[in-house]
Backbone as CSV, one residue per row, in Angstrom:
resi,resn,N_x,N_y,N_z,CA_x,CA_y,CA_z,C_x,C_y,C_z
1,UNK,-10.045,-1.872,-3.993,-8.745,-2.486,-4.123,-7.742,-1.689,-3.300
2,UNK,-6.474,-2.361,-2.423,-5.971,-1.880,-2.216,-4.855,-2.051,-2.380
3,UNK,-3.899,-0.984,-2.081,-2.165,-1.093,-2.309,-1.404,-0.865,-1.320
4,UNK,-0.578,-1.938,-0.385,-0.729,-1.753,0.791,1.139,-1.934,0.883
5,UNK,2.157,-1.157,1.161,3.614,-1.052,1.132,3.627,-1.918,2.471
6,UNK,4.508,-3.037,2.740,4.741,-3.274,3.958,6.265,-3.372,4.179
7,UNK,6.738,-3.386,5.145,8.414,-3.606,5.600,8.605,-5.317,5.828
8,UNK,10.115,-4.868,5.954,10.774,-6.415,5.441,9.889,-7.720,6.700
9,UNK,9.868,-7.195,8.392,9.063,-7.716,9.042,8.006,-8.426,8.349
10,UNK,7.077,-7.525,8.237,5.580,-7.496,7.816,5.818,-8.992,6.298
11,UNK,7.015,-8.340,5.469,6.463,-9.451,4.153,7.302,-11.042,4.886
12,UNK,7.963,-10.576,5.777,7.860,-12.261,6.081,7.165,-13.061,6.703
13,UNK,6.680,-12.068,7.602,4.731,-12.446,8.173,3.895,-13.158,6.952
14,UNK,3.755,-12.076,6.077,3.199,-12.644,4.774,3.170,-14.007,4.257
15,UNK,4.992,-14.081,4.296,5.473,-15.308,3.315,4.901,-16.288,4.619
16,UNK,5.169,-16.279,5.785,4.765,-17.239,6.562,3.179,-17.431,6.570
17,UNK,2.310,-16.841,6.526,1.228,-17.222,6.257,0.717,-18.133,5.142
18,UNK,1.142,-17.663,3.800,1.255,-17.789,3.034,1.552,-19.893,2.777
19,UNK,2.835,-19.694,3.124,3.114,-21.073,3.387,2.572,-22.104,4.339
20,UNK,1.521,-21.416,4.821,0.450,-21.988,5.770,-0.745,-22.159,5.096
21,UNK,-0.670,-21.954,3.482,-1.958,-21.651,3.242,-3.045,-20.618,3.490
22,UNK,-2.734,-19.662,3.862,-3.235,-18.535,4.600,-4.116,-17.604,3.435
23,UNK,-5.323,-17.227,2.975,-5.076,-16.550,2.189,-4.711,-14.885,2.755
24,UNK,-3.704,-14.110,2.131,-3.513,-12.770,2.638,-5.173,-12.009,2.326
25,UNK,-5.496,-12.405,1.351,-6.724,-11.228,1.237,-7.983,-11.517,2.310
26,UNK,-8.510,-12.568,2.874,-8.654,-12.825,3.782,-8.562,-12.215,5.532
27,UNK,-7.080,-12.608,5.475,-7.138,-11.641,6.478,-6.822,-9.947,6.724
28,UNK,-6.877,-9.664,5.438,-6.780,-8.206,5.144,-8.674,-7.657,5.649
29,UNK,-9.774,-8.595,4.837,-10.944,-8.420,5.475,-11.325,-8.365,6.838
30,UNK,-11.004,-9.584,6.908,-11.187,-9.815,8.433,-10.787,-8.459,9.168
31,UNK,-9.706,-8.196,8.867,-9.230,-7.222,9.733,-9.931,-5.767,9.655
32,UNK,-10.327,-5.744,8.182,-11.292,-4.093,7.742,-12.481,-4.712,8.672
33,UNK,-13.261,-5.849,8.705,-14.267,-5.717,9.259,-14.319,-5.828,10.919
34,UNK,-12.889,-5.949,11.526,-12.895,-5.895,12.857,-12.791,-4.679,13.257
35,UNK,-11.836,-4.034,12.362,-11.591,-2.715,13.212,-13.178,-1.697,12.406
36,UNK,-13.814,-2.446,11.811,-15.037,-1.071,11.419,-16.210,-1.716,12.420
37,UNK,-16.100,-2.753,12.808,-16.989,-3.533,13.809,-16.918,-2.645,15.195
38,UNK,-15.746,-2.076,15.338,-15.127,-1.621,16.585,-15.626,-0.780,16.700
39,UNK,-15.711,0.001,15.595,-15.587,2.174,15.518,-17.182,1.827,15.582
40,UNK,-18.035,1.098,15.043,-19.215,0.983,14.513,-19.932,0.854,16.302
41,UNK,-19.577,-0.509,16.906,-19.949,-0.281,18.305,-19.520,1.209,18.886
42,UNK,-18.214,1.433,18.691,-18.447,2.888,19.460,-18.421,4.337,19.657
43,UNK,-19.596,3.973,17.972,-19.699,5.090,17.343,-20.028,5.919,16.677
44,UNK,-18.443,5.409,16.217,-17.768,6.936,15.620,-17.472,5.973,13.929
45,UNK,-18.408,5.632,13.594,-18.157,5.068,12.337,-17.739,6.166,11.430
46,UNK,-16.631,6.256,10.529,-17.230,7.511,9.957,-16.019,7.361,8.914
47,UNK,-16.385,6.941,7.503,-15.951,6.438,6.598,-14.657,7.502,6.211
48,UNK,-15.088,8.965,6.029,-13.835,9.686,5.643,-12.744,10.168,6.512
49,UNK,-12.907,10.195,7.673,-12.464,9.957,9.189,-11.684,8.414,8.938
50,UNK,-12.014,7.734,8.953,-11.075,6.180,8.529,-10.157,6.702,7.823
51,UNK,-10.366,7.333,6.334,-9.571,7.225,5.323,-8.511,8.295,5.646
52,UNK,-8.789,9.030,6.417,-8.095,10.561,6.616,-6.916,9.821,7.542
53,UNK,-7.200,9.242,8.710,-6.703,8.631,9.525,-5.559,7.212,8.842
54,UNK,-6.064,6.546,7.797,-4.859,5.703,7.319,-4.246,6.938,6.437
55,UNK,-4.433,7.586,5.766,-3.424,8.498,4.913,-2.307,9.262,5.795
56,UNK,-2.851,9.421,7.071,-1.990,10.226,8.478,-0.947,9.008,8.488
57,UNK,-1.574,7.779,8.878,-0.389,7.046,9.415,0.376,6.268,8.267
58,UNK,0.062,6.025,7.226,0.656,5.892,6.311,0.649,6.455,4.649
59,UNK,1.417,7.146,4.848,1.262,8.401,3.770,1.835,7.849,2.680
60,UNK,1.313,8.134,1.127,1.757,7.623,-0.101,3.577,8.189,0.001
61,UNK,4.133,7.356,-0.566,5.848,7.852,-1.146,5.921,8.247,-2.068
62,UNK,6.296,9.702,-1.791,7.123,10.462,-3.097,7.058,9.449,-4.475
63,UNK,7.819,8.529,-4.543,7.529,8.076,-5.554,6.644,7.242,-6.324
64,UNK,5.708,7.440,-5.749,4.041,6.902,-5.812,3.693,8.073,-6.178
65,UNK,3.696,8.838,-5.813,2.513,10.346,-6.264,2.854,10.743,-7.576
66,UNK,1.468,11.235,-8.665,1.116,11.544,-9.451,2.495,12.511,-10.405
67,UNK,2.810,13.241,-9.729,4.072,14.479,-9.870,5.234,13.690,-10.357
68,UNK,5.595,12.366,-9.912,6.953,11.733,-9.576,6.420,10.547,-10.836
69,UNK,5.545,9.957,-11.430,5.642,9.438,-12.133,5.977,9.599,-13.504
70,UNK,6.261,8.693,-15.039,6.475,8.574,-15.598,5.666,8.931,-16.553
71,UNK,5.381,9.733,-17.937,3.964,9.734,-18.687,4.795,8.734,-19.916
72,UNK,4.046,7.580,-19.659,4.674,6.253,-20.675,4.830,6.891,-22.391
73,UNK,4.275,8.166,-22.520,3.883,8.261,-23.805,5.037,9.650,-24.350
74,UNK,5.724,9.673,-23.538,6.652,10.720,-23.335,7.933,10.226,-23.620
75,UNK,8.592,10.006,-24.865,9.900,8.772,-24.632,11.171,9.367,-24.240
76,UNK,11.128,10.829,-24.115,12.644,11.009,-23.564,12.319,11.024,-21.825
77,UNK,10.921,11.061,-21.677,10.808,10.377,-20.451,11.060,9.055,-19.775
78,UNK,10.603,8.760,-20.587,10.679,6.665,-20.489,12.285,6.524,-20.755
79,UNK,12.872,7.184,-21.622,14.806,7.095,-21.507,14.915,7.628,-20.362
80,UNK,14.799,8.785,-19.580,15.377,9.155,-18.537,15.347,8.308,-17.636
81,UNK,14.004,7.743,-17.173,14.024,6.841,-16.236,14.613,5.756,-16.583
82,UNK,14.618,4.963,-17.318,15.478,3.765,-17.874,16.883,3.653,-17.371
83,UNK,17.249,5.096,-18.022,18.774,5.275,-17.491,18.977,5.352,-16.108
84,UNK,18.171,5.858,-15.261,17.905,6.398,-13.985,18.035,4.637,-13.552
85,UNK,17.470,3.972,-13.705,17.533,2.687,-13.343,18.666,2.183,-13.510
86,UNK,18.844,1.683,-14.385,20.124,1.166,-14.861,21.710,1.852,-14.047
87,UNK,21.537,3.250,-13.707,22.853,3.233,-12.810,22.618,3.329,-11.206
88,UNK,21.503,2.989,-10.960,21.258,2.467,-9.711,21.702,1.042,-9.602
89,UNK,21.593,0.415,-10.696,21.651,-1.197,-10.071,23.317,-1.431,-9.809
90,UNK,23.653,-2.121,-8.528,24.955,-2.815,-8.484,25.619,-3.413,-8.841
């Protein structure tokens, strides 16, 4: 499974596919099996080498990582963030 952040570009690509009937997961394959089709002809297949290489070019956000999350079971945690939300919104 994957979890894939894209920019405002990219999700209107999406939505346009989408409204084409497109399925996104689809061409999310397609695309793993073109570019491993590629490395595979010339190569350099090399599964942790792939993964090392998407983590380079797109690195998890701060607020994705383990450190920066919430422990749901923690409630003056779950208040902090709550509040934390709430005076962000406009």
């Amino acid at each position: 499974m994957l979890n894939v952040r894209i920019g405002d570009e990219d999700a209107r690509l999406v939505r346009s596919l989408r409204d084409r009937g497109i399925s996104i997961s689809n061409v999310v394959r397609g695309a793993i099996r073109t570019e491993a089709g590629r490395m595979h002809a010339a190569g350099t297949l090399h599964p942790g080498a792939l993964l090392d290489e998407m983590r380079d070019r797109f690195p998890t956000p701060r607020a994705a990582t383990p450190e920066a999350r919430v422990k749901s079971a923690d409630r003056r945690q779950v208040q902090a963030l709550i509040r934390e939300k709430l005076r962000r919104r406009p």
